[in-house]
C-alpha positions in Angstrom: 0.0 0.0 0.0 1.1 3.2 -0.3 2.7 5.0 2.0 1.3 7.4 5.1 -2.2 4.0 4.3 -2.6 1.7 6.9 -2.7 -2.1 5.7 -5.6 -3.6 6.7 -5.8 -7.4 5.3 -9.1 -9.0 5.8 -10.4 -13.1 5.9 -14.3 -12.4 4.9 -14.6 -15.8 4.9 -13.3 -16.3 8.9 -15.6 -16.9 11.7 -14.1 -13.7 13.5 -14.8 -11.8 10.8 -18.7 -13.1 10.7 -18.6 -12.3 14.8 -17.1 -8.8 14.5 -17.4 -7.6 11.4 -18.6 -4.2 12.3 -15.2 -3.5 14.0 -13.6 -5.0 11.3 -15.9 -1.9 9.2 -14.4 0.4 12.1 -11.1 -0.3 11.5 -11.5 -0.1 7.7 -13.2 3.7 7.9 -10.4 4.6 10.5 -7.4 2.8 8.7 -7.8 1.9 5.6 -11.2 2.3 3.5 -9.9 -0.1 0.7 -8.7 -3.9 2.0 -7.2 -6.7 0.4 -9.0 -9.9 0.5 -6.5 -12.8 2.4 -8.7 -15.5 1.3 -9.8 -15.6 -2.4 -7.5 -12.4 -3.8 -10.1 -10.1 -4.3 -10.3 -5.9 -3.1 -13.0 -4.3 -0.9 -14.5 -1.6 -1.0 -15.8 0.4 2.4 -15.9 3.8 2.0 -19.7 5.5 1.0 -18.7 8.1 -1.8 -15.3 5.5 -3.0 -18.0 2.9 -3.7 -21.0 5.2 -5.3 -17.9 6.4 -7.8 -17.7 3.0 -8.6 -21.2 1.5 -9.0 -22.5 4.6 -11.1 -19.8 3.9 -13.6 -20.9 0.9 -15.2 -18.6 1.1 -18.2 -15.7 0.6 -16.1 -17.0 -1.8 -13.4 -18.7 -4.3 -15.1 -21.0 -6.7 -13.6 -20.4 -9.3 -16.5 -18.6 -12.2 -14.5 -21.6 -11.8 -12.1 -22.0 -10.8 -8.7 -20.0 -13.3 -6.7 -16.2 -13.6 -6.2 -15.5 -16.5 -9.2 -16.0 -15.5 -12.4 -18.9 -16.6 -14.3 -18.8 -17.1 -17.8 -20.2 -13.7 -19.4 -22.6 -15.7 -21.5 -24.0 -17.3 -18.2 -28.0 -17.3 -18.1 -29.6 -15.1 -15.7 -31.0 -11.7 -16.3 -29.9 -7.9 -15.0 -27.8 -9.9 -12.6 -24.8 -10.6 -14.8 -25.4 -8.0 -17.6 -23.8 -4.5 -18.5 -25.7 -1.9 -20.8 -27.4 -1.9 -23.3 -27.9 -5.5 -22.8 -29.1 -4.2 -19.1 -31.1 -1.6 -20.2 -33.2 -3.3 -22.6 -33.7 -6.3 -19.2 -34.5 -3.9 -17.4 -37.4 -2.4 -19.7 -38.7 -5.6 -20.0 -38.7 -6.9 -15.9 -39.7 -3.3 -15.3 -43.5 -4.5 -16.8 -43.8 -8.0 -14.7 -41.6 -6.4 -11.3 -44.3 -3.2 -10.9 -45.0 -2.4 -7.1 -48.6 -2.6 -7.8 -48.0 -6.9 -8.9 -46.1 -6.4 -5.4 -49.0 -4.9 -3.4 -51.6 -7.0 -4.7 -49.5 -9.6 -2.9 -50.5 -8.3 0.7 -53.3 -9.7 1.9 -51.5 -13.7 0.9 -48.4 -12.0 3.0 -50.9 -11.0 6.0 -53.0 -14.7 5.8 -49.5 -16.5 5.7 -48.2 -14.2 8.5 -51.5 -15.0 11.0 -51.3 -18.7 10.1 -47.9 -18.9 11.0 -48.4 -17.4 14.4 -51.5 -19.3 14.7 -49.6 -22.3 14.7 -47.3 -21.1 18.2 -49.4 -18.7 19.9 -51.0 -20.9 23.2 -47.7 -22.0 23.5 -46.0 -18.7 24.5 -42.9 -19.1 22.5 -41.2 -19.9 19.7 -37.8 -19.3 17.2 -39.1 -16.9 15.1 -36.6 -17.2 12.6 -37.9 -20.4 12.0 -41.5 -19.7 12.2 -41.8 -16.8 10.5 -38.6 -15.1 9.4 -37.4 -18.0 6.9 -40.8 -19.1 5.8 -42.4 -16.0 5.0 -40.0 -15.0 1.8 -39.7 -18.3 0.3 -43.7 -18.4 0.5 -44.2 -15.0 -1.0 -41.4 -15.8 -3.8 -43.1 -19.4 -4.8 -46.4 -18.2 -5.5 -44.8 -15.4 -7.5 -43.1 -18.1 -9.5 -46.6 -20.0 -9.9 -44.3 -23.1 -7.4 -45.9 -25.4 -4.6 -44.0 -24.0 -1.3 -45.7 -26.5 1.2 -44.8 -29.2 -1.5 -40.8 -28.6 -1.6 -40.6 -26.1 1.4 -37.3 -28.1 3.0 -35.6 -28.5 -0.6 -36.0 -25.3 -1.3 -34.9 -23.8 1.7 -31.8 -26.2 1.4 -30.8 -25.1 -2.4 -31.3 -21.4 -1.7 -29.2 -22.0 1.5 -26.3 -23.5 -0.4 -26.8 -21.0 -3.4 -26.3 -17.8 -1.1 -23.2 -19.8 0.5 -21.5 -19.7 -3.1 -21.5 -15.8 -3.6 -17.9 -15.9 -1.6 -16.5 -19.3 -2.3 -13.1 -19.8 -3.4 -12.0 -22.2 -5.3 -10.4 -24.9 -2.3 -13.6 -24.1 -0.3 -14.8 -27.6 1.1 -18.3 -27.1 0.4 -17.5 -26.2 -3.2 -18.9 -29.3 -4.6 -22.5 -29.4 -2.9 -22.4 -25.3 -3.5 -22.3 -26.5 -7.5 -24.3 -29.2 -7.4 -27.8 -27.3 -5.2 -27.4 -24.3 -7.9 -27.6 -27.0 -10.7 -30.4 -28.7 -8.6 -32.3 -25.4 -9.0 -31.8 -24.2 -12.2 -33.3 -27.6 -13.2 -36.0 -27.7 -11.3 -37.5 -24.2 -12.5 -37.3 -25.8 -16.5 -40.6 -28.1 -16.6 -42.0 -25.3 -14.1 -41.5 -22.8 -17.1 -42.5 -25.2 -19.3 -45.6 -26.1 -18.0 -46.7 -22.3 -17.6 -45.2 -21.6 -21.3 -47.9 -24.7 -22.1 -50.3 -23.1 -20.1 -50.2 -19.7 -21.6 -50.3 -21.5 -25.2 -53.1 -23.6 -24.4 -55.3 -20.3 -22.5 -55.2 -21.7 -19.4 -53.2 -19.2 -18.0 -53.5 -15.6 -18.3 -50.2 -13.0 -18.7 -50.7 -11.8 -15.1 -50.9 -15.2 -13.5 -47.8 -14.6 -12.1 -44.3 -14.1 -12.7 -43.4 -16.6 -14.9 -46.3 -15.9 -17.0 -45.5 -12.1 -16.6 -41.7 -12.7 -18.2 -42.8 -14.6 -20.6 -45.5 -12.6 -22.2 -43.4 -9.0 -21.2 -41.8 -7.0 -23.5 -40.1 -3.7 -24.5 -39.2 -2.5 -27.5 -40.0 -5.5 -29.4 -37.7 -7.3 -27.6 -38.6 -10.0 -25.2 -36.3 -12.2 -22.8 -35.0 -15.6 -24.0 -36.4 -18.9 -21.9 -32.9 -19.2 -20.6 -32.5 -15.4 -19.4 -36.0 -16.1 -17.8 -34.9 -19.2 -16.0 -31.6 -17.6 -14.6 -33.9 -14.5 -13.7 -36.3 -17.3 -11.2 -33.4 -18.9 -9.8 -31.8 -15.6 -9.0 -34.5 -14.3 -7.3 -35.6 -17.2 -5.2 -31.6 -17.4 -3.6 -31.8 -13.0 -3.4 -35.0 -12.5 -2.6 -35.8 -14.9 -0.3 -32.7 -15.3 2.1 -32.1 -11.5 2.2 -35.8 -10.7 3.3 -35.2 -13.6 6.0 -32.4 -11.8 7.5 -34.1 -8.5 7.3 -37.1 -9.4 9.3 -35.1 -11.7 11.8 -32.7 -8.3 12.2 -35.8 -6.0 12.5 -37.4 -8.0 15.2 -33.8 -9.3 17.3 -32.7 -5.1 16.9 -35.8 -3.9 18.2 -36.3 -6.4 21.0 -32.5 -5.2 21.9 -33.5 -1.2 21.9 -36.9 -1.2 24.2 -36.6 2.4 24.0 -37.1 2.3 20.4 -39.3 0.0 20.8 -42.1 1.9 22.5 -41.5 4.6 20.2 -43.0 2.4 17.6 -45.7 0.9 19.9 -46.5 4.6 21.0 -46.2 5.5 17.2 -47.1 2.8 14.1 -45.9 5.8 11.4 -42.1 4.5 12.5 -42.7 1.2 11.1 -40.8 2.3 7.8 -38.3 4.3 9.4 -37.7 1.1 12.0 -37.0 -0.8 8.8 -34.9 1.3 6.6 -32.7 2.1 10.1 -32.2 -1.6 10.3 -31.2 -2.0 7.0 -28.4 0.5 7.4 -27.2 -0.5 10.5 -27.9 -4.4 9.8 -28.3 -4.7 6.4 -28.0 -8.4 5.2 -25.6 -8.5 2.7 -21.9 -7.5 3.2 -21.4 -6.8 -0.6 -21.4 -7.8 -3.8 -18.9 -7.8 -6.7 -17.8 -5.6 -9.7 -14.8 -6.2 -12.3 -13.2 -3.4 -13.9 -12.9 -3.6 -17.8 -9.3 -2.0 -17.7 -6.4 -1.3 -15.2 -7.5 1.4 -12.7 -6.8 2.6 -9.0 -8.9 1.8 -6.4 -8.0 3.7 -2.8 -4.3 3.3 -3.0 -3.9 -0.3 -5.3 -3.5 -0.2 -8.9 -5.2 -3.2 -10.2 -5.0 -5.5 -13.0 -8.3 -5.5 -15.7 -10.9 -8.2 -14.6 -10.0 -7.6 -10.9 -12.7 -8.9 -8.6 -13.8 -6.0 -6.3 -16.4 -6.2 -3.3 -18.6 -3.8 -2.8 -19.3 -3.3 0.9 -22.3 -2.1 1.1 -22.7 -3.0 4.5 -19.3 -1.1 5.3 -20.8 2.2 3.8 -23.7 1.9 5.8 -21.3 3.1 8.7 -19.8 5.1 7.0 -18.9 8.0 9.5 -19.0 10.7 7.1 -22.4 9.8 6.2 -24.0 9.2 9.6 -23.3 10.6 12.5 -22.7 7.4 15.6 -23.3 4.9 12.4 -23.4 2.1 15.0 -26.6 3.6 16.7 -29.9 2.4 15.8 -31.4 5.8 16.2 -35.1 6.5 14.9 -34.7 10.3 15.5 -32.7 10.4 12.2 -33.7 12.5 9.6 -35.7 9.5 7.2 -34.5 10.9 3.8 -30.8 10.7 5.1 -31.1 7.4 6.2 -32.6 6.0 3.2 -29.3 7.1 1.0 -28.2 3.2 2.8 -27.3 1.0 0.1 -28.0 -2.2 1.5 -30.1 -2.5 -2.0 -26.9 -1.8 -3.8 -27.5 1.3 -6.3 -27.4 2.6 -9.2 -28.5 0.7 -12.7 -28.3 -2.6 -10.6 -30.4 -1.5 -7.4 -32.0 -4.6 -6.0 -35.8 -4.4 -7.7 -37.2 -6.1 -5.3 -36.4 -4.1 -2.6 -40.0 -2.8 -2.2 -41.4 -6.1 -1.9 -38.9 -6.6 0.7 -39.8 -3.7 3.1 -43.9 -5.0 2.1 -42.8 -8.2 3.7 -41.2 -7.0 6.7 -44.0 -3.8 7.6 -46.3 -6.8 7.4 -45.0 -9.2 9.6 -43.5 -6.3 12.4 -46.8 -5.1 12.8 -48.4 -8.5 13.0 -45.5 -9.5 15.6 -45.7 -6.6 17.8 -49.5 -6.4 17.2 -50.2 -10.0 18.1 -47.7 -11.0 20.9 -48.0 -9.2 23.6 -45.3 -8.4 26.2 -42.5 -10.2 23.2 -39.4 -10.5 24.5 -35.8 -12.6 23.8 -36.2 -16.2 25.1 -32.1 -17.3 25.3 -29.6 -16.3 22.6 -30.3 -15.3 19.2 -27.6 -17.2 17.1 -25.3 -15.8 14.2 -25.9 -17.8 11.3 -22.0 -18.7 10.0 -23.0 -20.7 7.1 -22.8 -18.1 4.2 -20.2 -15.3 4.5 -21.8 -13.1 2.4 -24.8 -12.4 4.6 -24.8 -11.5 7.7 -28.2 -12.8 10.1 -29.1 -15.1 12.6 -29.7 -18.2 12.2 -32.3 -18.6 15.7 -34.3 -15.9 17.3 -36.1 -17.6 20.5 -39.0 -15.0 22.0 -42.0 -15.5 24.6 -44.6 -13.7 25.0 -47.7 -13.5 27.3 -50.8 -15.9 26.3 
């Protein structure tokens, strides 16, 4: 590094890392805003501004070996994801049509019946792990009957092929779990191809309609004349199911562990429901669940004080900004006195051309189930500990959250 620059190597993938890694974000903002990687020789990225320079320059940070730290094949199915523009642009038109926050509202009242049913199932008994009652449920529901799938029918399958998928976003190549990483993400690719057969037959046939759901939505979308190829369609489901449904797990989990932790924030939000979004866009910053994702550079450039090679992997913290100190004031406080507007410029949904699009459905999911939680079990409370999941080192969540509450 260069001189008067703090080195500041980092394991990502350690256990210390998953246990501390907001000191580890300290010492980055304080030190050294730009780390190398000391496991899987890669760059990250802390800083707030350093990273927005980077993700709103798309034709030098590409996003065409895809999002995770080995490089994917640039021809390798799955739409937005893994594109640059124009290619991008033209997805984006074309999702933009089936992905509409009014498809996502229409959603709420199967997100509130699955929510009540859920707590049905616990309530006389006073306690339960959330996380697995509600918190890892809930997306994976919400996400299958947006992809016209059976939930109930391959709930544990599912949950075990997004599990692994997530796990491969930071894998190196000698990782042990390499192998089972590979052979889940095959597992579900495959299984979504007779699912979008059998709605492309459907569709043929008129006994399905364009807004049946998603599937049927993508197919029958387009933009410009252009429409998006079976196999952009299929990487598009399988994406979503791993993204959308593990990251809106943490979220609520984080939500309901953070405000159980602040009772004085708490009772701001009994005493006040209008919080509820603040509550969550708070949490995201200060717990968002995704430490970052990747970019590649298209030619040799500088990032903080490291000239880099062209096709550099190069992680994008956005959990890192999120505590940014020049952004936030205390960045470790979960504060709801913050002005809302400032707090909202987190980027746990990434930014810029590749900002998560589901990241309305997301907060829909967790106002939903917070206000059904707090509204439902009175006097909640911790239970024991709430454990860190250490299974996938690119998220960051628990992996139990035990709570009573008075019946």
């Amino acid at each position: 590094m260069n001189s008067g620059t703090q080195n500041l190597d980092v394991d990502f993938t350690s256990d210390d890392f998953q246990l501390n890694y907001k000191s580890y974000y300290q010492s980055m903002h304080e030190k050294c805003p730009v780390v190398h990687s000391t496991r899987g020789d890669f760059y990250a990225v802390a800083k707030y501004n350093e990273l927005m320079s980077i993700i709103l320059n798309p034709k030098l940070w590409s996003s065409k070996f895809g999002p995770g730290l080995t490089h994917q094949p640039p021809d390798a199915p799955g739409a937005l994801v893994n594109v640059d523009p124009p290619e991008h642009t033209a997805e984006v038109k074309i999702v933009a049509k089936a992905f509409t926050r009014v498809y996502f509202d229409s959603l709420e009242p199967d997100i509130q019946r699955f929510v009540d049913a859920q707590l049905d199932r616990v309530f006389v008994s006073g306690s339960a792990d959330l996380h697995a009652v509600l918190s890892i449920p809930l997306p994976l529901f919400v996400i299958s009957k947006m992809l016209g799938i059976d939930y109930a029918e391959k709930a544990e399958l599912l949950e075990k092929w997004v599990t692994d998928s997530a796990a491969g976003v930071l894998m190196t190549p000698d990782d042990p779990r390499r192998e089972q990483v590979i052979q889940s993400s095959m597992a579900l690719h495959a299984y979504f191809i007779p699912v979008l057969n059998e709605w492309k037959d459907k569709l043929a046939r008129g006994e399905a309609g364009p807004d049946d759901n998603l599937i049927t939505r993508l197919l029958t979308a387009t933009a410009d004349g252009k429409s998006l190829s079976e196999s952009k369609i299929l990487g598009f489901c399988t994406f979503l199911l791993v993204a959308g449904s593990r990251t809106t797990t943490i979220l609520i989990s984080n939500l309901i562990y953070r405000l159980l932790q602040e009772p004085e924030q708490l009772a701001r939000i009994r005493a006040n429901a209008d919080l509820v979004p603040l509550a969550i866009e708070e949490c995201l910053r200060v717990d968002a669940p995704v430490h970052g994702l990747f970019r590649t550079n298209n030619e040799e450039t500088t990032v903080g004080p490291y000239e880099i090679k062209k096709d550099t992997k190069v992680m994008m913290l956005w959990a890192a900004a999120n505590l940014d100190p020049e952004m936030w004031a205390d960045p470790l406080k979960f504060d709801l006195s913050r002005d809302a507007e400032q707090v909202k410029k987190h980027v746990a949904f990434g930014s810029g051309i590749h900002i998560c699009r589901g990241a309305p459905l997301a907060r829909l999911e967790a106002t939903v189930a917070l206000r059904t939680v707090l509204g439902r079990l009175p006097n909640l409370r911790l239970n024991g500990e709430a454990l860190p999941e250490m299974r996938m080192p690119v998220l960051m969540g628990l992996r139990s959250l035990p709570v009573a509450w008075d019946v």
